[in-house]
Legacy VTK file of the C-alpha trace (Angstrom):
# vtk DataFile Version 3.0
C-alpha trace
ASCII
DATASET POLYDATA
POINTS 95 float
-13.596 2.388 -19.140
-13.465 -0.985 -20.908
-10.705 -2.930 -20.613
-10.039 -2.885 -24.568
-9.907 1.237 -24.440
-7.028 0.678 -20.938
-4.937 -1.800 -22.672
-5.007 1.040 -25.939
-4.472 3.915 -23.390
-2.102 1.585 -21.579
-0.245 -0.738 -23.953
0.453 -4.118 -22.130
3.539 -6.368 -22.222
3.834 -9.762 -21.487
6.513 -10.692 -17.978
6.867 -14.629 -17.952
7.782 -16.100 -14.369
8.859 -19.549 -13.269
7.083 -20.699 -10.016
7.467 -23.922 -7.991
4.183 -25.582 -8.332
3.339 -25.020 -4.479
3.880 -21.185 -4.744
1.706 -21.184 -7.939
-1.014 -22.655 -6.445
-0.753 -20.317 -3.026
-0.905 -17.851 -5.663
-4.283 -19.220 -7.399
-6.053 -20.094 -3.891
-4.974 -16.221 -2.998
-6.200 -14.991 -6.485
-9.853 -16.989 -5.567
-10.281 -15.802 -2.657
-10.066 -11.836 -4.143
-12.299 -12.811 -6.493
-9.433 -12.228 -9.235
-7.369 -14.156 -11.844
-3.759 -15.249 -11.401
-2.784 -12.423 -13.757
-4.617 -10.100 -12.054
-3.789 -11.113 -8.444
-0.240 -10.958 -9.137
0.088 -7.470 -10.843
-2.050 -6.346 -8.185
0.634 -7.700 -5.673
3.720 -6.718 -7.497
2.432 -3.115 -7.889
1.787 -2.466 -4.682
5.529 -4.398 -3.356
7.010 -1.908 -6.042
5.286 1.104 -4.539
6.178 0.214 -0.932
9.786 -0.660 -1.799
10.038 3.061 -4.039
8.406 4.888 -0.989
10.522 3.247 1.533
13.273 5.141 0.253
11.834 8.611 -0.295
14.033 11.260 0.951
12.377 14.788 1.920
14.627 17.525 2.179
13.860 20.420 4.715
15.663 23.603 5.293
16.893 23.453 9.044
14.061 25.994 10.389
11.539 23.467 9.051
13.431 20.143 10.415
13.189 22.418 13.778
9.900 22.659 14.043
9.097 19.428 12.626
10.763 18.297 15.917
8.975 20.368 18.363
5.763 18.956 17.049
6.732 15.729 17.431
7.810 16.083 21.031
4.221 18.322 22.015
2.124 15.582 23.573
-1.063 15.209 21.353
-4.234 17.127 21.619
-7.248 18.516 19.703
-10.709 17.539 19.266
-9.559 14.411 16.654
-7.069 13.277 19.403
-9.692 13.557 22.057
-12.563 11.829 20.073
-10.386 9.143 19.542
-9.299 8.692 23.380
-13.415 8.642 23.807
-14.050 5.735 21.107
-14.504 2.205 22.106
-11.430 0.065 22.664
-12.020 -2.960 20.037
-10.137 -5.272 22.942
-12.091 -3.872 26.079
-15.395 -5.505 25.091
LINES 1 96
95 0 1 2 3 4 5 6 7 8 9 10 11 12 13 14 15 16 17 18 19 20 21 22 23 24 25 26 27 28 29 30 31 32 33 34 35 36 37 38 39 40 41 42 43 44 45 46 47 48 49 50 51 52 53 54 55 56 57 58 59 60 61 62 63 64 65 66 67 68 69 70 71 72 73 74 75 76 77 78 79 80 81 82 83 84 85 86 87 88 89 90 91 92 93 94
């Protein structure tokens, strides 16, 4: 999709921010370095602090039957072909 057809799928809106000049050009040598703009580089970064921040705080609710055995798989020791494949694998440090 071209970015003309997002921005009429997705109306944009301007947000103005005030920077020192040694945080804006962190941001810009940041922004090079991904190979994106300021603009993009930042909403990029905001976006994903906003999602960590909203899914920091996510509450699941469980009846107590569920919360029980939630427990008692979390205190089996681990197992299974996944678990052992990964005790097989290479240790990045142990080379």
């Amino acid at each position: 999709m071209s970015p003309i057809a997002s921005n009429v799928l997705h109306p944009t809106c301007a947000v103005n921010l005030r920077v020192r000049d040694d945080v804006r050009a962190l941001i810009d040598r940041a922004a090079k370095s991904h190979g994106k703009s300021r603009s993009e580089f930042m909403i990029d970064a905001a976006r994903r602090a906003a999602e960590d921040a909203l899914l920091d705080q996510t509450l699941v609710r469980v009846d107590p039957a569920a919360y029980a055995h939630f427990l008692d798989v979390l205190d089996q020791p681990p197992s299974g072909a996944g678990f052992e494949r990964l005790m097989a694998a290479a240790k990045p440090w142990a080379r």
